[in-house]
C-alpha positions as CSV (number, residue, x, y, z in Angstrom):
1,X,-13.9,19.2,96.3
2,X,-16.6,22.0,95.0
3,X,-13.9,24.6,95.0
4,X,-11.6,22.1,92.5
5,X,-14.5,21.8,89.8
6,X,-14.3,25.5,88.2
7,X,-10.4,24.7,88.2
8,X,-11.3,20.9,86.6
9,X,-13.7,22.4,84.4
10,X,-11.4,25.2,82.6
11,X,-8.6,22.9,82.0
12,X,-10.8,20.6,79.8
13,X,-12.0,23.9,78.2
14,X,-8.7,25.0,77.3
15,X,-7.4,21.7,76.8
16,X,-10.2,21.5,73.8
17,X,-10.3,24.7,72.6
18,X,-6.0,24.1,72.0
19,X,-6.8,20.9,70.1
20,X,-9.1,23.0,68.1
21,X,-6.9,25.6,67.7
22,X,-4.0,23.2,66.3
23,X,-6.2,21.1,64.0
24,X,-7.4,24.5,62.3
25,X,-3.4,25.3,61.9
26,X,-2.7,21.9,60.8
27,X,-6.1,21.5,58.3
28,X,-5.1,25.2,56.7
29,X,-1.5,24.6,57.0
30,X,-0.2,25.1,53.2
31,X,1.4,22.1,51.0
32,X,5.2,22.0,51.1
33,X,6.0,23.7,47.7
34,X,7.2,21.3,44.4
35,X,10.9,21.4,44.3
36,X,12.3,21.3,40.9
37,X,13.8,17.9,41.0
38,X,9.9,16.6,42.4
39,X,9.0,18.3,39.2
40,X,11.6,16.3,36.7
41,X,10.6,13.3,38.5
42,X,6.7,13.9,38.1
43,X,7.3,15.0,34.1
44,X,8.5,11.6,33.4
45,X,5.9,9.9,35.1
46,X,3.4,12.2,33.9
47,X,4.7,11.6,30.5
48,X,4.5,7.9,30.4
49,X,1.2,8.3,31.8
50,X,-0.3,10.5,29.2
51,X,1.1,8.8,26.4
52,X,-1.1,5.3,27.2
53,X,-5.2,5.7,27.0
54,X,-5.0,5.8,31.0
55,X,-4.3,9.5,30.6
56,X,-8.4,9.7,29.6
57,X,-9.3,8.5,33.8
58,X,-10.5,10.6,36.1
59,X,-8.3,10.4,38.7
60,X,-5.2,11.8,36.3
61,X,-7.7,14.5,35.1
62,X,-8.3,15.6,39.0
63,X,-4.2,15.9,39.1
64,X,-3.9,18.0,36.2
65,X,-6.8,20.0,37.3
66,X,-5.4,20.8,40.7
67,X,-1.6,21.5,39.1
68,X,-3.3,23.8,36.9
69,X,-5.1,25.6,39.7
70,X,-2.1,26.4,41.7
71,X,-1.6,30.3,43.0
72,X,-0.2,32.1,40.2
73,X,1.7,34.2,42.9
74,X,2.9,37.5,40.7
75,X,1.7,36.3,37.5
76,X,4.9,34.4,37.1
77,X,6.2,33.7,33.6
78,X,5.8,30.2,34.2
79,X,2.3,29.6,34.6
80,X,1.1,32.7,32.3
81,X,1.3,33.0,28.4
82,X,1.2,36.3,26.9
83,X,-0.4,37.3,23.3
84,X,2.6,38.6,21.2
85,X,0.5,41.9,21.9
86,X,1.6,41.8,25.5
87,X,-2.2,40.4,27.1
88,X,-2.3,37.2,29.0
89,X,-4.1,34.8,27.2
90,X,-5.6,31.6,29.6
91,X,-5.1,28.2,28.8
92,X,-7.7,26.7,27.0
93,X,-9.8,24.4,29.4
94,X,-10.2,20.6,29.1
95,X,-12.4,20.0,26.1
96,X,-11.8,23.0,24.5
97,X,-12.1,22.7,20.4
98,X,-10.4,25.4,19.3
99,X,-7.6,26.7,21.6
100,X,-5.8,30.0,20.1
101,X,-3.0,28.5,17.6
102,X,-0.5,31.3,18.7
103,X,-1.3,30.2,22.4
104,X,-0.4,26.9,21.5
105,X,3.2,27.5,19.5
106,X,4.0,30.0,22.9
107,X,3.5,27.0,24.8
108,X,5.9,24.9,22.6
109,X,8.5,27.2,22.3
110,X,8.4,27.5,26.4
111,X,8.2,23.6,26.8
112,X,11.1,23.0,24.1
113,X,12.9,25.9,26.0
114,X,12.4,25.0,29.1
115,X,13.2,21.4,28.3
116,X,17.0,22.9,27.0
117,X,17.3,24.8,30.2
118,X,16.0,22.1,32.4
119,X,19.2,19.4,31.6
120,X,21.4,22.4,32.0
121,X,20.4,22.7,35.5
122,X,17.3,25.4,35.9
123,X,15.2,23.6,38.5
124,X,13.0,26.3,37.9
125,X,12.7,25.1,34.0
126,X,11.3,21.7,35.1
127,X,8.4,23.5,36.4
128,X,7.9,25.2,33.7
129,X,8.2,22.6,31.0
130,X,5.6,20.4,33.3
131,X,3.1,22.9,33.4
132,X,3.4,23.7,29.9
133,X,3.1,19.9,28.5
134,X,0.2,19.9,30.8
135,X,-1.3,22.6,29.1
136,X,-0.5,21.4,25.7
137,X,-1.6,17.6,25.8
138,X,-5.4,18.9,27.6
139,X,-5.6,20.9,24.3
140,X,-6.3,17.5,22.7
141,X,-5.4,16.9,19.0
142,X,-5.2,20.6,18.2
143,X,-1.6,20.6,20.0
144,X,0.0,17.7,17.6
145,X,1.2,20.2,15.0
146,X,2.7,22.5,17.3
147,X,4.6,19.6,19.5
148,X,5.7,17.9,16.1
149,X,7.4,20.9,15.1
150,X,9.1,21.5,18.3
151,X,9.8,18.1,18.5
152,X,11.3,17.8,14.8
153,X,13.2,21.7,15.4
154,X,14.9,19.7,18.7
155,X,18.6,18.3,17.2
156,X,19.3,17.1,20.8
157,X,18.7,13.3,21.0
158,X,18.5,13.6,24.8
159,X,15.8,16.4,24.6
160,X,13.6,14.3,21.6
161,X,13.6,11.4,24.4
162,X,11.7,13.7,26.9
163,X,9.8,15.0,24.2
164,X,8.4,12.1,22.5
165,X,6.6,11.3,25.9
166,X,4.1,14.2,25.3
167,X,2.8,12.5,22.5
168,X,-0.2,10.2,23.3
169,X,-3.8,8.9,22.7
170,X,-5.1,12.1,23.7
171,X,-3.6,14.0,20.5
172,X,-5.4,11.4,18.5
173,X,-4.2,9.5,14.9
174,X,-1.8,11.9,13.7
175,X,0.5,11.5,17.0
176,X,0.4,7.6,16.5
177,X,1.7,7.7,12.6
178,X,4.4,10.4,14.1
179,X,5.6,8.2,16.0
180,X,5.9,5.3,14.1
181,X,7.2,7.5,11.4
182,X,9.9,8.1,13.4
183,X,10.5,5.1,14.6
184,X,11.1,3.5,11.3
185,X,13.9,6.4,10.2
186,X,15.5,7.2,13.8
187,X,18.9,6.1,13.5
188,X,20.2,7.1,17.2
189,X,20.4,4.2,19.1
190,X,19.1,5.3,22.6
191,X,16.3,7.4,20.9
192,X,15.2,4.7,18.9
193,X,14.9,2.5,22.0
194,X,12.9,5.2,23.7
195,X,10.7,5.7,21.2
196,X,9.5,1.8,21.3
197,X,9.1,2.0,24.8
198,X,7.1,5.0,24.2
199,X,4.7,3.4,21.2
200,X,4.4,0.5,23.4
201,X,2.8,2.2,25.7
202,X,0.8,3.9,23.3
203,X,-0.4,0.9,21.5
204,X,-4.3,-0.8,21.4
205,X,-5.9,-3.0,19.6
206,X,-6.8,0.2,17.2
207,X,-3.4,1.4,16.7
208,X,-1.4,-1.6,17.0
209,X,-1.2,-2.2,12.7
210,X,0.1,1.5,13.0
211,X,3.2,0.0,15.0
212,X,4.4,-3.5,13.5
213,X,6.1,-3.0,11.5
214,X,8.3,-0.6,13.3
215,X,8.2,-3.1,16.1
216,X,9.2,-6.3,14.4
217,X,12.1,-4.1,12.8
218,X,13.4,-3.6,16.5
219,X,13.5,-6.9,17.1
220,X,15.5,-7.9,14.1
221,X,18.3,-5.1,15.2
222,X,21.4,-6.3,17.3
223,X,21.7,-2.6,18.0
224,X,18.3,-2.5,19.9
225,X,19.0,-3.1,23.5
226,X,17.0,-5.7,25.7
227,X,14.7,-3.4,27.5
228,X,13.1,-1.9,24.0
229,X,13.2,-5.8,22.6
230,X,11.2,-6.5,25.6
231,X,8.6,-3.4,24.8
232,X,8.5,-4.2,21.2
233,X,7.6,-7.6,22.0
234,X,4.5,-6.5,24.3
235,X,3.4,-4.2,21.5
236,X,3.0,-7.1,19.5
237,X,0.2,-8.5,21.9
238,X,-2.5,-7.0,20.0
239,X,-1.2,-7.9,16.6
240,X,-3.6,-11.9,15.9
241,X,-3.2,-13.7,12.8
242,X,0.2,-12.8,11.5
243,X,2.4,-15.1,10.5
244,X,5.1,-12.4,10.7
245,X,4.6,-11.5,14.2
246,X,4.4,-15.4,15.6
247,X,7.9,-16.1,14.6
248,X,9.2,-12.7,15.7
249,X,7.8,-14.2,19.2
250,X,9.1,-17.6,18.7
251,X,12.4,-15.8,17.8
252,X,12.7,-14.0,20.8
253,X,11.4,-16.7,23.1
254,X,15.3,-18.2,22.5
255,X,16.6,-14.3,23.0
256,X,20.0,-13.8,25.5
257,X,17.7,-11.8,27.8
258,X,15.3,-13.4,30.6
259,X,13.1,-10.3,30.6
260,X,12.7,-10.5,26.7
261,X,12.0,-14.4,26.4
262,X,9.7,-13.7,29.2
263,X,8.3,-11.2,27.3
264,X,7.9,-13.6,24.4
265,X,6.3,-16.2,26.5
266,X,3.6,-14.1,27.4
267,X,3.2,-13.5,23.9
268,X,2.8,-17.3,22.5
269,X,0.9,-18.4,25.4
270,X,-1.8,-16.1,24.7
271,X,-1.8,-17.9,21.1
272,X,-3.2,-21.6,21.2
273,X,-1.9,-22.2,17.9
274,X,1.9,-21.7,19.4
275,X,1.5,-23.4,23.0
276,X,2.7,-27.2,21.5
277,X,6.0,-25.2,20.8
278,X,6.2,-23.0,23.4
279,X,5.6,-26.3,25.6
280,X,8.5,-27.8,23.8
281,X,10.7,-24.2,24.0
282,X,10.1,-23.6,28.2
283,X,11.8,-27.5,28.9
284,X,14.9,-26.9,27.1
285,X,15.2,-23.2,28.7
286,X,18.3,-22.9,30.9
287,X,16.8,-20.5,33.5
288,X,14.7,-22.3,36.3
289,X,12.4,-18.3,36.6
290,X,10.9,-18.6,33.4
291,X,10.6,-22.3,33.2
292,X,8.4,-21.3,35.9
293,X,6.6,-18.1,34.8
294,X,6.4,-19.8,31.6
295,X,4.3,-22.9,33.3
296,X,2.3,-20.5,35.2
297,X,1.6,-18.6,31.9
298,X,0.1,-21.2,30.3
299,X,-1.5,-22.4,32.7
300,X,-3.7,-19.0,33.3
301,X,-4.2,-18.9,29.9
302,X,-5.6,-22.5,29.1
303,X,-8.9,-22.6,27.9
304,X,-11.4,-24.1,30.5
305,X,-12.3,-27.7,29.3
């Protein structure tokens, strides 16, 4: 039995010192690389993201901190800008308050660019156009001009789409009145309906006068398919008081769609002045679901006794 425990005694060591030795691989192992489709997939749900005041948290902050911080493995063109002179210029950290202007239009051109290369097929260009939106929309405010001109020098309907998803709280006023602007005078129909889902998202309390009237004109369109009614009608949530907006929601509480009278309910039951009606609106309503959610609605909105 004495001559086994040096034997017992070394296996456990090695035994250990393996498990040590394949945690350390493991803990240092390097993070599968971003393939270009992750990267189209991440640049739209970045882009919603950005465009609604959650892009101010910390915990989206960390993520752009830590795309940003990636290896720039031989300088690549897509994560360096270069000076017309020919000398890399760094992107201009969080906070900055006067990032380079020619920095800025570089990075437009190569997000527009790589935007038009990206729908061709360039996986590589979704990269590219991610980390150069990034870039952009941390530059705060300073960045609108720049993206508006890209945006407006952009003919392709399909491009604009993906483009107007940059613009967001964090470029401040101007980017809001853009993109009502634009809403009031877009005449293609699947841009128009992305740019209410976009300024739906963008909406608060502060900006929502900015957007009613472009989203009560979306719901008076046949041409405007359910899914923007539906995000016109939740921009609408902040707007009180207007006689204008409570029968655009009483309208749309009778609407084809489920989702959009659904929509509308949660509108109008959030108003005490239009419950009696809405009451009278959710019997009559041929779909069991939103006789439902429309009950449960009011219920959680009731005032306490």
């Amino acid at each position: 039995m004495g001559a086994l425990v040096p034997w017992l005694l070394t296996g456990v060591s090695v035994g250990i010192t393996t498990g040590v030795l394949v945690r350390a691989r493991q803990s240092t192992a390097p993070a599968p690389p971003v393939t270009g489709a992750d990267a189209a997939q991440k640049l739209r749900k970045l882009g919603l993201e950005l465009a609604s005041s959650r892009s101010e948290n910390d915990a989206l902050r960390s993520e752009l901190d830590r795309l940003l911080a990636k290896p720039q493995e031989g300088k690549s063109e897509a994560t360096e800008t270069k000076k017309p002179t020919g000398q890399p210029v760094e992107a201009p950290t969080a906070g900055a308050s006067h990032p380079p202007r020619e920095l800025l239009v570089g990075l437009a051109e190569r997000y527009r660019d790589a935007l038009s290369r990206s729908t061709a097929g360039d996986e590589r260009a979704a990269d590219e156009a991610y980390e150069a939106v990034i870039r952009l929309v941390r530059s705060g405010p300073e960045a609108f001009p720049v993206l508006r001109d890209a945006y407006l020098a952009t003919s392709d309907p399909r491009l604009r789409a993906v483009m107007i998803r940059a613009f967001g709280s964090t470029l401040g006023a101007e980017a809001n009145e853009f993109v009502a602007s634009q809403l009031q005078t877009e005449t293609d129909p699947e841009l128009r309906a992305e740019l209410v889902a976009h300024a739906a998202h963008m909406v608060t309390p502060t900006t929502a006068p900015v957007f009613r009237d472009a989203f009560l004109q979306a719901l008076a369109s046949d041409s405007v398919p359910a899914e923007a009614r539906t995000a016109a009608l939740r921009g609408l949530r902040y707007v009180r008081g207007d006689l204008a907006v409570d029968r655009a929601l009483l309208a749309a509480a009778g609407d084809p769609s489920e989702e959009v009278r659904l929509a509308a309910i949660e509108g109008l039951a959030s108003r005490p002045a239009l419950r009696s009606e809405l009451q009278g609106m959710l019997t009559s309503d041929p779909s069991g679901r939103v006789r439902e959610i429309g009950q449960c609605r009011l219920l959680l909105t009731e005032s306490p006794p």
